[in-house]
MOPAC internal coordinates of N, CA, C and O (Angstrom, degrees):
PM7 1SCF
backbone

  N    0.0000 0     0.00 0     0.00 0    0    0    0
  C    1.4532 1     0.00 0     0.00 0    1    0    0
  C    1.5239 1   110.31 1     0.00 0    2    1    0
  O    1.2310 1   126.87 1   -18.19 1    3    2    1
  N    1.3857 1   104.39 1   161.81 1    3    2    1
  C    1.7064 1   103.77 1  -175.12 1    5    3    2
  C    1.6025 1    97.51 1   -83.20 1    6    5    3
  O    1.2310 1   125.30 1   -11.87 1    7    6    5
  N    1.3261 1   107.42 1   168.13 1    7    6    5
  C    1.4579 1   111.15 1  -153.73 1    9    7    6
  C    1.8707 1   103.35 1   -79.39 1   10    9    7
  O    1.2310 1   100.68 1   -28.90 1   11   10    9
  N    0.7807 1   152.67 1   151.10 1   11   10    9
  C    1.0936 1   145.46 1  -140.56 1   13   11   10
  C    1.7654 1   145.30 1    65.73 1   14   13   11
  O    1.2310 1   134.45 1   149.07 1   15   14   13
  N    1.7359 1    89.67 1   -30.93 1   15   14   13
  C    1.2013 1    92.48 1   163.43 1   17   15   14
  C    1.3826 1   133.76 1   -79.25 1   18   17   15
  O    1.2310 1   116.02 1   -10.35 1   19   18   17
  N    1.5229 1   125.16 1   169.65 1   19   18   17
  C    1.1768 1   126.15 1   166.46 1   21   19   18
  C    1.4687 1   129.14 1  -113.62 1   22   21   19
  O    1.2310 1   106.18 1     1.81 1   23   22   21
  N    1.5468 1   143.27 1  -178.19 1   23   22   21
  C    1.4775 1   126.53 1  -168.90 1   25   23   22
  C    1.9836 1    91.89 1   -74.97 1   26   25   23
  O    1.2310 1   122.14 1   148.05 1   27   26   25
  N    1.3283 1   113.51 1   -31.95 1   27   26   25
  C    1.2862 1   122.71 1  -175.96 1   29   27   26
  C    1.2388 1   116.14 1   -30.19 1   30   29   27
  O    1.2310 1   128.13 1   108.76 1   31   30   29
  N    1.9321 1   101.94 1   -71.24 1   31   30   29
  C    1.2020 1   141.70 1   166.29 1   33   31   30
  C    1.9904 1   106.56 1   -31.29 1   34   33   31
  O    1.2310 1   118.93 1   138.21 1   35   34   33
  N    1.2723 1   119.64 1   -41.79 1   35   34   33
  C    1.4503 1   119.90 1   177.52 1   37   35   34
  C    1.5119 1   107.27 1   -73.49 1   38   37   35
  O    1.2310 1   117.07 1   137.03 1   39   38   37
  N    1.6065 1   123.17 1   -42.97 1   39   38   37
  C    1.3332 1   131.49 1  -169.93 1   41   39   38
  C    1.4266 1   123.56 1   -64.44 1   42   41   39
  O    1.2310 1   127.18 1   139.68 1   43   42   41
  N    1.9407 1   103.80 1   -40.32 1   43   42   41
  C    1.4022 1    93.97 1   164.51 1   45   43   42
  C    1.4382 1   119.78 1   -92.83 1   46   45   43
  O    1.2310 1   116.28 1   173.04 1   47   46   45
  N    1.6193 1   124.67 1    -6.96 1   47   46   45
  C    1.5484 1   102.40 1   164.21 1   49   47   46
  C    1.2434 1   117.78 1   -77.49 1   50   49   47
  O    1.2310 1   107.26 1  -178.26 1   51   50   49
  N    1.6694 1   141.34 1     1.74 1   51   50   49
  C    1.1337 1   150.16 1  -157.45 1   53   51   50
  C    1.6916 1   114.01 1  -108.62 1   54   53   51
  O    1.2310 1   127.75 1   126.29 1   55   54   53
  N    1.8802 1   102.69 1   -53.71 1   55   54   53
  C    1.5576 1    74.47 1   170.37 1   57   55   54
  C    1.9117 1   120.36 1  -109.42 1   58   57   55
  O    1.2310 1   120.30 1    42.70 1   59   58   57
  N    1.1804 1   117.04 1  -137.30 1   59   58   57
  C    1.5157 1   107.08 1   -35.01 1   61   59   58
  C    1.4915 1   113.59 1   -53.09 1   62   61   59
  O    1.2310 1   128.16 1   -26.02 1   63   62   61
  N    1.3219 1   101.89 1   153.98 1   63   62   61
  C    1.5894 1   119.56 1  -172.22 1   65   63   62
  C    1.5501 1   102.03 1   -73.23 1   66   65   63
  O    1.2310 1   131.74 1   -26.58 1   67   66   65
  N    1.3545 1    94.94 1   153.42 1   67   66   65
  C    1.4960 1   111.09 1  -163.82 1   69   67   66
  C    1.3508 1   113.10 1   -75.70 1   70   69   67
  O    1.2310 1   115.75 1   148.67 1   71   70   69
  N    1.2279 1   125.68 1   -31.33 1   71   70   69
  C    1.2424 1   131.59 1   171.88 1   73   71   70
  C    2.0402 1   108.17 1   -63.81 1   74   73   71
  O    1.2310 1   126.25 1  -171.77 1   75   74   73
  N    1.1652 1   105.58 1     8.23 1   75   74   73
  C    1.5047 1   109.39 1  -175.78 1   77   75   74
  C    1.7333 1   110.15 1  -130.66 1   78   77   75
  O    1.2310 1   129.46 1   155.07 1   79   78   77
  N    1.3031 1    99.37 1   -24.93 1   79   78   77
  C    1.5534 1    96.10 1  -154.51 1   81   79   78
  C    2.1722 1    81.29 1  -115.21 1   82   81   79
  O    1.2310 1   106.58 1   141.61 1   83   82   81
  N    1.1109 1   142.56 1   -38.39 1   83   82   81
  C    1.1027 1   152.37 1  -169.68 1   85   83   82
  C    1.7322 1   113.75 1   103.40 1   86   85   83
  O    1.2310 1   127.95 1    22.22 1   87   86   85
  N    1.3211 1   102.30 1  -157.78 1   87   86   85
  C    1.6106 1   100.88 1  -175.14 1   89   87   86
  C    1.4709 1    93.22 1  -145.93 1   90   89   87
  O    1.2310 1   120.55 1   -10.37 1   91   90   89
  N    1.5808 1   116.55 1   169.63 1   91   90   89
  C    1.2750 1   122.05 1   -43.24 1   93   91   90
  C    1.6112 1   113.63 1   -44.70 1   94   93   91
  O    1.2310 1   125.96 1   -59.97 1   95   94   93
  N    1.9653 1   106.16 1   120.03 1   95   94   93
  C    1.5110 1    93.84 1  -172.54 1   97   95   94
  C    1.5954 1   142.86 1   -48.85 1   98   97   95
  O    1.2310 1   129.19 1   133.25 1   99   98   97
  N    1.2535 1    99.89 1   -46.75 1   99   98   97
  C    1.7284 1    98.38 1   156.20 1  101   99   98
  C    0.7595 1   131.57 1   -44.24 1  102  101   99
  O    1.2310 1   108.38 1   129.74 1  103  102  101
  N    1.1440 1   139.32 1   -50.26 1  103  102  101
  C    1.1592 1   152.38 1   166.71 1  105  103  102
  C    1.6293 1   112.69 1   -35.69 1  106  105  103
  O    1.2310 1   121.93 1   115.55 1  107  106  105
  N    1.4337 1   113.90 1   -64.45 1  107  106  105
  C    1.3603 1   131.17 1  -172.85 1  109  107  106
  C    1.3923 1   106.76 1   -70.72 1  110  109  107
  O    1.2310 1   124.75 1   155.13 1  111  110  109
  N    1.1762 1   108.48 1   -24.87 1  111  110  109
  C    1.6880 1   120.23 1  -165.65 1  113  111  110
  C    2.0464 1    96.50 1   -81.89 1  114  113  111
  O    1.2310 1   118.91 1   144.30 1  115  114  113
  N    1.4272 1   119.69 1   -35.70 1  115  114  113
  C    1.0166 1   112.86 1   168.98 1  117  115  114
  C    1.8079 1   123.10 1   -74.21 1  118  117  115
  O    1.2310 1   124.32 1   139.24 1  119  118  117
  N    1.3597 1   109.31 1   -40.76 1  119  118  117
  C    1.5676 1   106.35 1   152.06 1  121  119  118
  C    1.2150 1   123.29 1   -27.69 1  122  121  119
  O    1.2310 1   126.60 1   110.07 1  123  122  121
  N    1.1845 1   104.92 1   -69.93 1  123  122  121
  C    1.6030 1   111.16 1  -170.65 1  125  123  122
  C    1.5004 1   118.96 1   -44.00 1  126  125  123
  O    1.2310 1   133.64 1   131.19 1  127  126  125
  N    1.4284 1    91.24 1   -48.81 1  127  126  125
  C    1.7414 1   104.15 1   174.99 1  129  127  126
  C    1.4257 1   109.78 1   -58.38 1  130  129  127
  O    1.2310 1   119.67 1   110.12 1  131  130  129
  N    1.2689 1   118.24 1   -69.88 1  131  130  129
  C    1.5803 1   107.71 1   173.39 1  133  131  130
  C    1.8954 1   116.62 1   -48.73 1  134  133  131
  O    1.2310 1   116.80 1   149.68 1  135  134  133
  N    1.2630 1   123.68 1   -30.32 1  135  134  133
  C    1.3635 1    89.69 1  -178.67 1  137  135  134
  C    1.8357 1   107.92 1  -123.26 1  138  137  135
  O    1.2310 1   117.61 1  -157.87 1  139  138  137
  N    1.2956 1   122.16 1    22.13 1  139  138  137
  C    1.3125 1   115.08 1   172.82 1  141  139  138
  C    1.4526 1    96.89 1   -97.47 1  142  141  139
  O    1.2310 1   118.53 1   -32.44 1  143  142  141
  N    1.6499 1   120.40 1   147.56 1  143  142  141
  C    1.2189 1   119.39 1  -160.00 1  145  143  142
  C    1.9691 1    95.57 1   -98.95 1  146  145  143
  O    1.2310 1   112.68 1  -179.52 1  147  146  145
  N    0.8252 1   131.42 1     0.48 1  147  146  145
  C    1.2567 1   157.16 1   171.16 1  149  147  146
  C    1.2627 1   154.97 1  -120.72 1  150  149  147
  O    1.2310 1   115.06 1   -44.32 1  151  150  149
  N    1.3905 1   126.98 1   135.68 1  151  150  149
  C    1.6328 1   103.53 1  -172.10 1  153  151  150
  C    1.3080 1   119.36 1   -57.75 1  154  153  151
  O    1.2310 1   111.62 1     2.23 1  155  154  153
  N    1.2860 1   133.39 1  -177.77 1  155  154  153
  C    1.7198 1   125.68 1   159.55 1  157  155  154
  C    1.6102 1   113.65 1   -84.82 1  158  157  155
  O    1.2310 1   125.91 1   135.29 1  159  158  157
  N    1.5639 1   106.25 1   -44.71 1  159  158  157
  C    1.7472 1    78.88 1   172.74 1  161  159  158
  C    1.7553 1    77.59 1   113.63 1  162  161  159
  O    1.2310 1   135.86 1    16.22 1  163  162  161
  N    1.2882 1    86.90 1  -163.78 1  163  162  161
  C    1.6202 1   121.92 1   162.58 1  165  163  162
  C    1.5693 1   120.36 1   -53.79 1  166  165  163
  O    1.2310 1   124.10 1   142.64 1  167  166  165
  N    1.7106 1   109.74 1   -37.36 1  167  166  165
  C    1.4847 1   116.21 1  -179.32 1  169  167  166
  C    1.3971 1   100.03 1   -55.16 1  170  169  167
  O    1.2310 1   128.72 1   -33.25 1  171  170  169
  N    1.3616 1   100.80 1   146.75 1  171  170  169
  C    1.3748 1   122.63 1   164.16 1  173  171  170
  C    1.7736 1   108.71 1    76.43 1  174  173  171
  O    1.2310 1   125.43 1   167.23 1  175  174  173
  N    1.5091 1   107.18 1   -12.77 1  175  174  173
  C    1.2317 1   103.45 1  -160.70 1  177  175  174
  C    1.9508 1    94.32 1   -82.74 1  178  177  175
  O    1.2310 1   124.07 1    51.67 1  179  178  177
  N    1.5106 1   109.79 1  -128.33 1  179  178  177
  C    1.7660 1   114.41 1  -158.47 1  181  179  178
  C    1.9009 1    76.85 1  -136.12 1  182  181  179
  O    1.2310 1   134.90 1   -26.21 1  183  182  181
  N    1.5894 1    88.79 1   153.79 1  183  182  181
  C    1.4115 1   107.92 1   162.41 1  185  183  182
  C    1.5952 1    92.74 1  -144.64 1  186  185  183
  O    1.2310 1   125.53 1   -34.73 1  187  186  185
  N    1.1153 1   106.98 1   145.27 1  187  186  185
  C    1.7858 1   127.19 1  -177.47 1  189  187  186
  C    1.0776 1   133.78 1   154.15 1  190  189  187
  O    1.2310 1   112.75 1    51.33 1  191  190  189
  N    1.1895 1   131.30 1  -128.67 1  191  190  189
  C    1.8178 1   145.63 1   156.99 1  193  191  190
  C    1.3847 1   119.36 1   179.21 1  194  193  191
  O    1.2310 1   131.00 1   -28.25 1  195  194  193
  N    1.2234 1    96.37 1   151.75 1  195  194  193
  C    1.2913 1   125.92 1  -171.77 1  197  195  194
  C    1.8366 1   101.25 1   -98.94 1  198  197  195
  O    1.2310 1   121.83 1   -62.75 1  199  198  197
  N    1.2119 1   114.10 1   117.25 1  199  198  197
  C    2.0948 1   109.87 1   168.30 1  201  199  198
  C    1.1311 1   105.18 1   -86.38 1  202  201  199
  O    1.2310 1   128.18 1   -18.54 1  203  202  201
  N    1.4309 1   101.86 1   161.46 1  203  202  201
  C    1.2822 1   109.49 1   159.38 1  205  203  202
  C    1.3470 1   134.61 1   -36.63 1  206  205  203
  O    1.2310 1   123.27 1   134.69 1  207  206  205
  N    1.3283 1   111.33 1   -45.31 1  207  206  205
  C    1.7649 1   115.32 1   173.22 1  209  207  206
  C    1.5470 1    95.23 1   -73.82 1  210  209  207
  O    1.2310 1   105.14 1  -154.75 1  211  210  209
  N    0.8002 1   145.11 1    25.25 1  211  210  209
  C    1.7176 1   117.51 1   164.79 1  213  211  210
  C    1.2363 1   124.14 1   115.08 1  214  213  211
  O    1.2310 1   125.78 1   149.09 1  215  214  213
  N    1.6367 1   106.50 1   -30.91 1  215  214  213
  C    1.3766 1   144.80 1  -142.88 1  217  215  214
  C    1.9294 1    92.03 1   -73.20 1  218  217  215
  O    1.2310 1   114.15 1   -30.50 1  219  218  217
  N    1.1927 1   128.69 1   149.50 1  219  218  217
  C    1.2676 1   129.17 1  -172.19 1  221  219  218
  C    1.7632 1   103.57 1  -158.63 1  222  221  219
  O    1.2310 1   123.45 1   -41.68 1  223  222  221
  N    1.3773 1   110.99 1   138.32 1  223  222  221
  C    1.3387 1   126.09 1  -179.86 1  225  223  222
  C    1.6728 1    98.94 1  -149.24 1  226  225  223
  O    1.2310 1   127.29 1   -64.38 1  227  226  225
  N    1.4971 1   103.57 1   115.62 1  227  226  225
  C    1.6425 1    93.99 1  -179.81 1  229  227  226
  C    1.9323 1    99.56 1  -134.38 1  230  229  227
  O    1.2310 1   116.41 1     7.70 1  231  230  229
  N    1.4243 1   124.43 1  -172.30 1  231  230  229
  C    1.2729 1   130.29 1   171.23 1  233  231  230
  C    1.6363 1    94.36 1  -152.81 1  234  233  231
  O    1.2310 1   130.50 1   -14.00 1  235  234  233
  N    1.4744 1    97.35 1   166.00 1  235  234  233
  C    1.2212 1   106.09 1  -166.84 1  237  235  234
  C    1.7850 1    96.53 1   -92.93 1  238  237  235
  O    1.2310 1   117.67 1   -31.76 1  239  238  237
  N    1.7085 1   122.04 1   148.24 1  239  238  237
  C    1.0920 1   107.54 1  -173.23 1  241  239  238
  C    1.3222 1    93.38 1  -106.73 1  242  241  239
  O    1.2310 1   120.82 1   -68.61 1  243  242  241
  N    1.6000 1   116.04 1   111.39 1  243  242  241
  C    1.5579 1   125.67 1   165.19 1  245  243  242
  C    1.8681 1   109.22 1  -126.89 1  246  245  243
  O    1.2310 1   129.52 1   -22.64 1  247  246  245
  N    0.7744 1    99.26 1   157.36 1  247  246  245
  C    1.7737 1   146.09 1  -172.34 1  249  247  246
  C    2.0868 1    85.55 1    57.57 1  250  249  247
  O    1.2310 1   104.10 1  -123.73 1  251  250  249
  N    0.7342 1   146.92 1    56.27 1  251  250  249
  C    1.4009 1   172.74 1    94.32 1  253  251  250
  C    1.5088 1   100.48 1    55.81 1  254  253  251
  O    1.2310 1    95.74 1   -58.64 1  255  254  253
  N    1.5823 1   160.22 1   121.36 1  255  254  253
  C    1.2535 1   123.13 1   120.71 1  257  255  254
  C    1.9686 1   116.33 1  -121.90 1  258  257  255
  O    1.2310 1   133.57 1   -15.44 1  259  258  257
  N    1.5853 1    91.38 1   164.56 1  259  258  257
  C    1.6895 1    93.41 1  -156.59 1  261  259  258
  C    1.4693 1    89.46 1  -125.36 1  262  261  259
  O    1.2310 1   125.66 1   -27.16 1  263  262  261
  N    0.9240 1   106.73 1   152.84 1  263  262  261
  C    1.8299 1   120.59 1   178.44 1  265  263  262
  C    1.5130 1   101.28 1  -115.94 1  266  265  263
  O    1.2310 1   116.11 1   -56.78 1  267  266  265
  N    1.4410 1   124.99 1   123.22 1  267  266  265
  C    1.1940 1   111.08 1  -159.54 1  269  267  266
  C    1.5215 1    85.71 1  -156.06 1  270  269  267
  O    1.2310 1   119.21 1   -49.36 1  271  270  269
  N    1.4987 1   119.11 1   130.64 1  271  270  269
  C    1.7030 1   108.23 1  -175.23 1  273  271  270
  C    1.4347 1   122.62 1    55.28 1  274  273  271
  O    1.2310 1   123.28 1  -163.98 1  275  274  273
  N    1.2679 1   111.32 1    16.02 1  275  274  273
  C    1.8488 1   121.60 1  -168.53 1  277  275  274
  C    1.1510 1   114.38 1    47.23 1  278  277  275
  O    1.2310 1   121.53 1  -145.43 1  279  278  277
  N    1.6376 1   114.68 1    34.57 1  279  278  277
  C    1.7242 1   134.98 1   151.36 1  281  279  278
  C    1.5067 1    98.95 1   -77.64 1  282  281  279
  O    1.2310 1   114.02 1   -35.03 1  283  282  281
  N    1.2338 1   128.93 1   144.97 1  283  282  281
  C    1.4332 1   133.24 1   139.01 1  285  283  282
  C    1.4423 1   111.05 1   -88.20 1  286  285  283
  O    1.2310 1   114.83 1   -61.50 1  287  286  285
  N    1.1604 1   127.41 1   118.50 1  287  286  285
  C    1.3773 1   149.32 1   167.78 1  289  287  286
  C    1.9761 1   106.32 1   -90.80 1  290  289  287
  O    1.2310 1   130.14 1   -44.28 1  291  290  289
  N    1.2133 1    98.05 1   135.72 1  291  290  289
  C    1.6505 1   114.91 1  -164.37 1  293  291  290
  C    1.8139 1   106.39 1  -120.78 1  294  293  291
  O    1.2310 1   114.84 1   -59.59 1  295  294  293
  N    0.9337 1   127.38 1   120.41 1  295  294  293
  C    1.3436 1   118.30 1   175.88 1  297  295  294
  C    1.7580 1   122.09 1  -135.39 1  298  297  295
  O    1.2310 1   127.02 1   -98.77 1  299  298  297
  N    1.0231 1   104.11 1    81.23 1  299  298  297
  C    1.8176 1   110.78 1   156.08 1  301  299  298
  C    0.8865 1   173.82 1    92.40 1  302  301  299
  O    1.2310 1    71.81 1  -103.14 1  303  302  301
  N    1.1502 1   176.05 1    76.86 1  303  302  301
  C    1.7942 1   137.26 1   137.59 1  305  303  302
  C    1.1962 1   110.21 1  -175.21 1  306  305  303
  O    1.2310 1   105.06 1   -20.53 1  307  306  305
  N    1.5202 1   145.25 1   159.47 1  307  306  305
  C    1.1126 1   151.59 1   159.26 1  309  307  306
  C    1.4247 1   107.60 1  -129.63 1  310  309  307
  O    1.2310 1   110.11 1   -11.05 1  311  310  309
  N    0.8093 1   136.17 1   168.95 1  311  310  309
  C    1.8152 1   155.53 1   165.60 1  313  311  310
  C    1.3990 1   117.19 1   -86.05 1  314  313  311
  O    1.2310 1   114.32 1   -98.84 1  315  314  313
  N    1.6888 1   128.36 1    81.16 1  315  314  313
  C    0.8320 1   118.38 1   177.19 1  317  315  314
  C    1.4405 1   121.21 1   -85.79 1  318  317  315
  O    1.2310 1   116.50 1   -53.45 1  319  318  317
  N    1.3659 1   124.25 1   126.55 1  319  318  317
  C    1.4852 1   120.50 1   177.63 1  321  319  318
  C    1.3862 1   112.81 1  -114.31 1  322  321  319
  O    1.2310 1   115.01 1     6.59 1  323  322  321
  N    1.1653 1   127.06 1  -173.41 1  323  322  321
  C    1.1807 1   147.23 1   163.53 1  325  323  322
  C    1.8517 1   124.03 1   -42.40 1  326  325  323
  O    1.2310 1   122.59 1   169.84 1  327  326  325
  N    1.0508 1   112.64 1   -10.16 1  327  326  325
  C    1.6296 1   126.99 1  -167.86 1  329  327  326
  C    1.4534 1   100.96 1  -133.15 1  330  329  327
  O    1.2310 1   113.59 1   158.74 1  331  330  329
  N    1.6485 1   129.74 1   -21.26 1  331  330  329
  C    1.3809 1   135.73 1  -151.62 1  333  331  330
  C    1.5712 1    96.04 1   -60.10 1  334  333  331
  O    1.2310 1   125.68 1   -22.93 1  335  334  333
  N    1.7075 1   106.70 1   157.07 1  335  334  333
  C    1.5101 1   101.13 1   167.22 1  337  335  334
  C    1.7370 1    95.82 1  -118.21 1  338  337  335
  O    1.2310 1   125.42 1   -55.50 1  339  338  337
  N    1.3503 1   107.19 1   124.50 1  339  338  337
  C    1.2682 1   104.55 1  -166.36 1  341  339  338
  C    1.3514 1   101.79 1   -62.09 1  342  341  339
  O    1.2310 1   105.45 1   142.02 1  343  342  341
  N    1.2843 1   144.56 1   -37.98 1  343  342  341
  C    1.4242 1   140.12 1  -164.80 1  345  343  342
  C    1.6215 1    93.49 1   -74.78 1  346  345  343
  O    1.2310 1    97.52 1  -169.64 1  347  346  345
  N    1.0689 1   157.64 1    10.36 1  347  346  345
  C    1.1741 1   157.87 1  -164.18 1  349  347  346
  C    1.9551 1    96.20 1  -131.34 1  350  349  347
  O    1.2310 1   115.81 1   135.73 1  351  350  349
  N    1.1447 1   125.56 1   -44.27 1  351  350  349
  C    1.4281 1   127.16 1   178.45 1  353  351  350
  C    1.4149 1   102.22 1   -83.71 1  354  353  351
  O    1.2310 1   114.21 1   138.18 1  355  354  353
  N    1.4786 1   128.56 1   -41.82 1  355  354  353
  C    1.6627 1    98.45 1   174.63 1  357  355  354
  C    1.1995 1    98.29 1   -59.45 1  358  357  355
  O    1.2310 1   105.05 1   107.12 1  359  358  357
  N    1.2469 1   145.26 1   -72.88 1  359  358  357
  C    1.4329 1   139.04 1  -122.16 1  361  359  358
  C    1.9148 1    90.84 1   -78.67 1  362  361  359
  O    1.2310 1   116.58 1   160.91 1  363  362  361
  N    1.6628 1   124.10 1   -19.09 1  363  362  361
  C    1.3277 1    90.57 1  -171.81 1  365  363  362
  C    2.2057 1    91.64 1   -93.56 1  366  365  363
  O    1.2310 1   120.93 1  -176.54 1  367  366  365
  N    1.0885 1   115.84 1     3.46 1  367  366  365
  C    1.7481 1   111.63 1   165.52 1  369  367  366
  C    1.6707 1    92.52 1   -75.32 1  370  369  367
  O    1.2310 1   107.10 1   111.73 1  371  370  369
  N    1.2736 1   141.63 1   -68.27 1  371  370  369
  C    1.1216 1   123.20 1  -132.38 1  373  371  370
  C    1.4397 1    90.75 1   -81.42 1  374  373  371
  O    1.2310 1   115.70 1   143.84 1  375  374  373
  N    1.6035 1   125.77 1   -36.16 1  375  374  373
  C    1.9128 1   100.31 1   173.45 1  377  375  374
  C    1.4206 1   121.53 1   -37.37 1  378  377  375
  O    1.2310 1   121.77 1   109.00 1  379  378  377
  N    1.6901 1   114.23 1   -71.00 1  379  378  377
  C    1.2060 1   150.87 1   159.80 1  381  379  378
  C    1.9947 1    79.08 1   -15.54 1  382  381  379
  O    1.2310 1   113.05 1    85.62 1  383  382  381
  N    1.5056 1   130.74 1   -94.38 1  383  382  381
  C    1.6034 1   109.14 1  -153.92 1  385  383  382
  C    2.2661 1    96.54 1   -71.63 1  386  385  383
  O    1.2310 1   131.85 1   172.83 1  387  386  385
  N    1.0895 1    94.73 1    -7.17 1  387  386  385
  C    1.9371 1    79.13 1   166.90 1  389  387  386
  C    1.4136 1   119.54 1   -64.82 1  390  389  387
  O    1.2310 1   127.94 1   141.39 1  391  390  389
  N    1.3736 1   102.32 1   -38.61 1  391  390  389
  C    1.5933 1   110.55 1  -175.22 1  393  391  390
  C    1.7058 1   103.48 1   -59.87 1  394  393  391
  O    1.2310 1   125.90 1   114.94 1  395  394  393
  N    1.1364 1   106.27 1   -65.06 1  395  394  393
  C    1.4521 1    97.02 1  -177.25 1  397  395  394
  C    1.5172 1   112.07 1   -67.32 1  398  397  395
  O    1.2310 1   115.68 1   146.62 1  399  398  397
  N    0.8327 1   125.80 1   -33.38 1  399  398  397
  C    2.2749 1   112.14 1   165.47 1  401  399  398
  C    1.7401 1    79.96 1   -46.45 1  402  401  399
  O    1.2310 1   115.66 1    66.36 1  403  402  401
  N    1.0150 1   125.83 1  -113.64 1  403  402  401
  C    1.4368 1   141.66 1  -154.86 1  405  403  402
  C    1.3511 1   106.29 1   -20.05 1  406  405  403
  O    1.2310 1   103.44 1   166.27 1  407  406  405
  N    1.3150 1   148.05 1   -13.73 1  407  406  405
  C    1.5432 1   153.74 1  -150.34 1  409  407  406
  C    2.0925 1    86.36 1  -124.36 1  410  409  407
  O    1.2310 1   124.86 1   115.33 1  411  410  409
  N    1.4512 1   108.27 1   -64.67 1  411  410  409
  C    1.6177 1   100.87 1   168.85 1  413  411  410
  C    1.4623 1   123.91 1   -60.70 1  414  413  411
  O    1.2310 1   115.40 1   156.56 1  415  414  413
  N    1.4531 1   126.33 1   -23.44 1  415  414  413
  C    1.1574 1   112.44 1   164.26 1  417  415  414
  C    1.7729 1   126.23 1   -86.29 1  418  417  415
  O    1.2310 1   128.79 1  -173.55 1  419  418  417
  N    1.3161 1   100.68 1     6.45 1  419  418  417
  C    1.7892 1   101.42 1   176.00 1  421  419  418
  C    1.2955 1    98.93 1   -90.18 1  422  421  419
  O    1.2310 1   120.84 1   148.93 1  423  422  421
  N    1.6306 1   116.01 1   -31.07 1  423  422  421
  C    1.0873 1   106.16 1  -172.23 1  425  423  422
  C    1.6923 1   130.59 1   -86.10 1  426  425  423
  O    1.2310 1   118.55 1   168.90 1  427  426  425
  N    1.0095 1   120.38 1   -11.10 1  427  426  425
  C    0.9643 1   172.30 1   -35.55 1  429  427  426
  C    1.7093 1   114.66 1   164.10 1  430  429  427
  O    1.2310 1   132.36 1   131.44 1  431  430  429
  N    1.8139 1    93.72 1   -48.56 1  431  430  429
  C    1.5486 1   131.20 1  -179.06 1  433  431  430
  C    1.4707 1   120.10 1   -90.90 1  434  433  431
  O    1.2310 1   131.18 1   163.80 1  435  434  433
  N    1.4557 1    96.03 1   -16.20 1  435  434  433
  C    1.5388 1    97.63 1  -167.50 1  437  435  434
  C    1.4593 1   108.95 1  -105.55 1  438  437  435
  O    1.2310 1   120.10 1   180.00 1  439  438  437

């Protein structure tokens, strides 16, 4: 890192990551706000830690779920680009949150 910075300093110019939020990110990042009826949560955000020395190991948090009020909450995503057929990206988000219903209900059973 350049001298002054911190691992911090990398985390908030980094996400959310572009492969989540789109490009140009601002841009996309204001979309989202106008048409997702909800915050994201954890999606898209970092899972990891930060040490004491500085030291940082994170992952990006995608297809996400949170148990919250003994709700299961399900979260997401496809890659929409420029060529995408949207009827082809919902259906590959809603597998993507089927898998995890189906992964909480095995578990779930036992």
């Amino acid at each position: 890192l350049r001298e002054g910075l911190t691992a911090i300093d990398v985390l908030r110019a980094t996400l959310p990551a572009g492969t989540l939020s789109g490009a140009p990110k601002i841009r996309a990042m204001e979309i989202i706000d106008e048409l997702e009826p909800s915050r994201r949560g954890i999606y898209g955000g970092a899972v990891g830690y930060l040490s004491w020395h500085g030291e940082m190991d994170t992952a990006i948090a995608i297809r996400t779920a949170v148990i919250k009020d003994g709700r299961l909450h399900v979260q997401a995503g496809a890659g929409v680009v420029a060529d995408s057929v949207p009827a082809l990206e919902w259906e590959e988000t809603m597998s993507k949150a089927r898998a995890m219903f189906r992964a909480a209900a095995m578990v779930s059973r036992k």
